[in-house]
ZASE-649224 format. One record per residue (C-alpha): x, y, z; residue in one letter. Coordinates in steps of 0.02 Angstrom, whole numbers, plus 50000, padded with zeros to 5 digits. Example, Ala and Ser with C-alpha at 12.3 -4.5 7.8 and 13.67 -1.06 7.14 Angstrom:
BEGIN
506154977550390a 506844994750357s 
***
This chain:
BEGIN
504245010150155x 505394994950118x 506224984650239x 507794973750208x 507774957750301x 509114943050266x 509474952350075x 507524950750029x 506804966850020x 504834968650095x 503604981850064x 502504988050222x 500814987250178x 499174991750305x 498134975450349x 496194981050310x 495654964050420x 496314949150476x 495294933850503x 496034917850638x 495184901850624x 493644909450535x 493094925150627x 493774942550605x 494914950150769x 495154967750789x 497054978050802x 498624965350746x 498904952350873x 498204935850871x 497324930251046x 498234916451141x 496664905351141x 496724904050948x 498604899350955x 498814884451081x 500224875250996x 499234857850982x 498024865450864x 498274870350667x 497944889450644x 496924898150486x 497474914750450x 496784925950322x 497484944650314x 496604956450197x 497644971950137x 497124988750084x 497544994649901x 499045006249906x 498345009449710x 496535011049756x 495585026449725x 494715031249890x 
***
């Protein structure tokens, strides 16, 4: 599924993991205590293969 946002057209893909300031968190959101404003963030987001063989 695509999504059109501003004329730039974005593909939805599903997130496999996502990792915040060096360990893994589980579902989508990112916890409050690893996004205080005063503090640079790290986010890694792993995505699954749509062209992967499982």
């Amino acid at each position: 599924m695509e999504k059109i946002i501003d004329g730039k057209s974005y593909k939805e893909v599903k997130i496999n993991k996502i990792i915040v300031n060096g360990k893994e968190i589980s579902g989508s959101i990112i916890p409050a205590e690893d996004a205080t404003e005063d503090n640079d963030m790290t986010v890694t987001i792993f995505t699954e293969n749509a062209n992967e063989e499982k």
